[in-house]
C-alpha positions as CSV (number, residue, x, y, z in Angstrom):
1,X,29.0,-17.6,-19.2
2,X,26.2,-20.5,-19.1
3,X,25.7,-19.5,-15.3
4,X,25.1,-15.7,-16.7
5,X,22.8,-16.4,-19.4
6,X,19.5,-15.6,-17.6
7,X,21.2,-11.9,-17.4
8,X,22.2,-11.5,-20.9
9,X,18.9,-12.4,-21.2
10,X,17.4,-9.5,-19.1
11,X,19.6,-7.1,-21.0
12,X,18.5,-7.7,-24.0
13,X,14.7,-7.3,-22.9
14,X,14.8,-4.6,-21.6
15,X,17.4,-3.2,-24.6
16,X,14.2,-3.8,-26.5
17,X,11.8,-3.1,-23.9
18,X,12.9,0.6,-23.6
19,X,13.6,0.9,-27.1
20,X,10.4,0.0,-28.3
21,X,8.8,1.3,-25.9
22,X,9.8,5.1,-26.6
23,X,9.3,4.6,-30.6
24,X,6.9,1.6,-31.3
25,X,3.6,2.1,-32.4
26,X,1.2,2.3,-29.8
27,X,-2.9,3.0,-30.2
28,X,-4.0,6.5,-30.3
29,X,-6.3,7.3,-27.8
30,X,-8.3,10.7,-26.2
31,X,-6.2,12.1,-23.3
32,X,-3.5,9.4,-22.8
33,X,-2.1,10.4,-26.5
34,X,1.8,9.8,-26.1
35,X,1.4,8.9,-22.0
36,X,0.0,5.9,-23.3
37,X,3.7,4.3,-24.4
38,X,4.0,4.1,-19.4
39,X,1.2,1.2,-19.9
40,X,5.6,-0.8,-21.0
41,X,6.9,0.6,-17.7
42,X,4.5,1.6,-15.1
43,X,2.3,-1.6,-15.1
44,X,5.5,-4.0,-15.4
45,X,7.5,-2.5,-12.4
46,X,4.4,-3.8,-10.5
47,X,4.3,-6.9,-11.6
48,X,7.6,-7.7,-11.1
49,X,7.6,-6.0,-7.7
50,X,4.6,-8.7,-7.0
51,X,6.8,-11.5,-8.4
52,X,9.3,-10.3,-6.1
53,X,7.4,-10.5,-2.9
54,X,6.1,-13.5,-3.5
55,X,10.1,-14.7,-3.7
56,X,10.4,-13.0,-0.5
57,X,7.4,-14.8,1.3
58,X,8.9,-18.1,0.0
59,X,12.2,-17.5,2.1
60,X,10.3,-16.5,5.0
61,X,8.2,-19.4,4.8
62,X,11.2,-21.8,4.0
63,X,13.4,-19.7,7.4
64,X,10.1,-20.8,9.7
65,X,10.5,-24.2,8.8
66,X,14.1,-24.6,8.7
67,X,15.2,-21.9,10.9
68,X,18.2,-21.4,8.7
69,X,19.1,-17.0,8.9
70,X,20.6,-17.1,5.6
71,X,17.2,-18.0,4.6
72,X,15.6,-14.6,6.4
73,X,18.3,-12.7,4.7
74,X,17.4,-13.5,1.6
75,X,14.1,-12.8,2.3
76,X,14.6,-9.6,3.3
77,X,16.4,-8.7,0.0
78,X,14.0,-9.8,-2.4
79,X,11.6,-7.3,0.1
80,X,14.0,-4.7,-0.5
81,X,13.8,-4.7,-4.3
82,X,10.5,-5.2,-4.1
83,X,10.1,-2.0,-2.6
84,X,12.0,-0.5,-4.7
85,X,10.4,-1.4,-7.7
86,X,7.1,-0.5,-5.4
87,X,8.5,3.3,-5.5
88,X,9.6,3.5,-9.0
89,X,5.7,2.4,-10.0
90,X,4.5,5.3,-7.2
91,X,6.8,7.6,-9.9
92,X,6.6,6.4,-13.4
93,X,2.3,6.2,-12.2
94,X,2.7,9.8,-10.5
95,X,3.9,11.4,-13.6
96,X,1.3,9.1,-15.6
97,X,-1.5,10.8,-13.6
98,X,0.0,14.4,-13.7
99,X,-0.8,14.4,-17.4
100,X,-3.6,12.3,-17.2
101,X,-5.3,13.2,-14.5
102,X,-4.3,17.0,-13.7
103,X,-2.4,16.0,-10.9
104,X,0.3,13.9,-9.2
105,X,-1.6,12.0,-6.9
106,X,-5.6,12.2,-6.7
107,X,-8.2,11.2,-3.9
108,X,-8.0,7.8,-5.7
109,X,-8.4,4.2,-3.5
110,X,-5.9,2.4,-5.8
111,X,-3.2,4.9,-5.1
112,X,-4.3,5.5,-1.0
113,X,-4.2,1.6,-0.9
114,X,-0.4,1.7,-2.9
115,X,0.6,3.8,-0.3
116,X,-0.8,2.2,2.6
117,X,1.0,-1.1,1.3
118,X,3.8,0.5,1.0
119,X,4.4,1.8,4.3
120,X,3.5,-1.5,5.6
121,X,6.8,-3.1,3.7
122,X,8.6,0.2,4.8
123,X,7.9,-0.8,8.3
124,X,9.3,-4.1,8.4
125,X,12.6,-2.7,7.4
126,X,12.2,-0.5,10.2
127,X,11.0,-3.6,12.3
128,X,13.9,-5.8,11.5
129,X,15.9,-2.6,12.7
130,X,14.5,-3.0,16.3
131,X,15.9,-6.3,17.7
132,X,19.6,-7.0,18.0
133,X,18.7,-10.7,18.9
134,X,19.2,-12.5,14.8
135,X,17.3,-15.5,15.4
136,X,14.2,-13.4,17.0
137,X,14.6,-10.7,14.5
138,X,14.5,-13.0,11.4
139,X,11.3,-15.3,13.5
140,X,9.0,-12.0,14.4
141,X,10.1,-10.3,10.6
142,X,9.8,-13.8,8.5
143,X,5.8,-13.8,10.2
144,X,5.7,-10.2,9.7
145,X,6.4,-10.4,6.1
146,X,3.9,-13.3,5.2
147,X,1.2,-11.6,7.5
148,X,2.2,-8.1,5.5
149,X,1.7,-9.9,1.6
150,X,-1.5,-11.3,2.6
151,X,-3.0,-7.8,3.6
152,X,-1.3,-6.2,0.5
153,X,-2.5,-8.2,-2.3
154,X,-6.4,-7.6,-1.2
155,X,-5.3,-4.4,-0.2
156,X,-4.3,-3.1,-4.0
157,X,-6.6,-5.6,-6.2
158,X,-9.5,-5.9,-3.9
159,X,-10.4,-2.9,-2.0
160,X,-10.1,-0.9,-5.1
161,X,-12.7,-2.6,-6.9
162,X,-15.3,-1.9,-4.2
163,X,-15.5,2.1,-4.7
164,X,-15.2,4.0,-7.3
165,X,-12.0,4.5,-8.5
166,X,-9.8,6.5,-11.7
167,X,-7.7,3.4,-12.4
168,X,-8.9,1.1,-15.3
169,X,-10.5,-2.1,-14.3
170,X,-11.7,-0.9,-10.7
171,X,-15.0,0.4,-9.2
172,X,-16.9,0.1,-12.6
173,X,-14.4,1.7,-14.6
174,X,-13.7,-0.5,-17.6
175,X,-10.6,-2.8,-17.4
176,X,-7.3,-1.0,-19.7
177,X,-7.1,-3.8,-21.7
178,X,-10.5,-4.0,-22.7
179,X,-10.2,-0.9,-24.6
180,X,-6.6,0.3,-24.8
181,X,-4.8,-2.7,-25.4
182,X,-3.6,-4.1,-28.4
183,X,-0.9,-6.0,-29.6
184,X,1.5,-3.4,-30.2
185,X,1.6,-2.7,-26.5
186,X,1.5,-6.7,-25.6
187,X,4.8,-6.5,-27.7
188,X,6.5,-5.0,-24.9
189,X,4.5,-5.2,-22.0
190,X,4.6,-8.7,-21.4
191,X,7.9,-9.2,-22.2
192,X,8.8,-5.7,-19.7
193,X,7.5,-7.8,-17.1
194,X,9.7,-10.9,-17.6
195,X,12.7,-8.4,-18.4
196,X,12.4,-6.6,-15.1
197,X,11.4,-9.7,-12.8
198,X,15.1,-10.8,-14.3
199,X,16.5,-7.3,-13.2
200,X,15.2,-7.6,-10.0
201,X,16.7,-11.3,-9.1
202,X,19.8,-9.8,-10.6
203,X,19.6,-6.9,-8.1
204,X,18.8,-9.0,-5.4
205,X,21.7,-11.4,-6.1
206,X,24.1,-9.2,-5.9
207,X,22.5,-7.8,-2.4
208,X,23.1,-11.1,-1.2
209,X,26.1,-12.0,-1.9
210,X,27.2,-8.8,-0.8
211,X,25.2,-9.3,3.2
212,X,26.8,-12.8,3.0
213,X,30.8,-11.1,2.6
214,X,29.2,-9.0,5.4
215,X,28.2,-11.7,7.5
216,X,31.0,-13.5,6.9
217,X,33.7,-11.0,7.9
218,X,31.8,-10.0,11.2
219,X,31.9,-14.0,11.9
């Protein structure tokens, strides 16, 4: 139970998280009305997915320098949540925009960059996929993955910022938090992020445990 408590702890966030969420008080604002209550959800999931990659860039950093695979597989799992987590923000933000902004997803830079990173990270799955050699396949895909974070990050804060753009904080348009935020949503954003960051180690625990049983039995 001590070993375990880190994911009672991420059930009970996000217990709250999705409870509070849906009912809490939130700020009334024109247009966003209700939609508002995704700022708990939407802006988390990518957060955490950040968190996660970074995790994943560790263990490719720390397989370079020891050359140990269970390193790269690791690695590769905390990419593989990531991406997941990358796909449920693409939803929760596509819905977002439908009632926002009239449609699913706009001519916007934020979102064409999203979706450029995230066919980058899509093909390194597909990469590690091409070579049956392990130790070549975890080298090329552990410099892949560093390569493929540093692109991303300026890809999705950066590039955004330099055009105009619908999303808050990015080419001129004011920041969310500048006029949207108040404490009521800090209530459960910030803790959302902490709660699904937990989720997503959980996730990607059980992952590898489940490649190292794999591993293990094909040894």
């Amino acid at each position: 139970m001590t070993k375990n408590w880190w994911k009672i702890l991420a059930v009970v966030i996000m217990t709250y998280v999705i409870i509070w969420g849906l009912v809490g008080p939130v700020p009334r604002q024109p247009i966003l009305n209700e939609s508002i209550r995704n700022v708990s959800f939407h802006v988390p999931l990518w957060f955490a997915m950040i968190i996660l990659l970074i995790a994943s860039v560790v263990y490719s950093i720390r397989y370079l320098r020891k050359g140990r695979l269970d390193d790269d597989l690791v690695a590769v799992e905390f990419a593989n949540t990531a991406i997941l987590f990358g796909l449920l923000g693409c939803l929760t933000g596509s819905i977002w925009a439908n009632f926002t902004w009239g449609e699913p997803w706009p001519n916007d830079p934020k979102l064409n960059s999203v979706a450029v990173g995230m066919l980058m990270y899509l093909a390194y799955l597909i990469l590690r996929g091409s070579f049956d050699d392990e130790q070549r396949r975890a080298r090329i895909s552990a410099v892949y993955n560093i390569f493929a974070f540093a692109v991303f990050i300026p890809l999705i804060f950066i590039v955004p910022r330099l055009t105009d753009s619908l999303h808050p904080g990015n080419g001129g348009n004011p920041a969310f938090g500048k006029y949207d935020m108040d404490n009521s949503l800090r209530l459960v954003l910030y803790p959302a992020v902490i709660g699904l960051t937990l989720i997503g180690v959980w996730v990607t625990e059980l992952r590898v445990r489940l490649r190292r049983i794999k591993v293990a039995l094909d040894d």
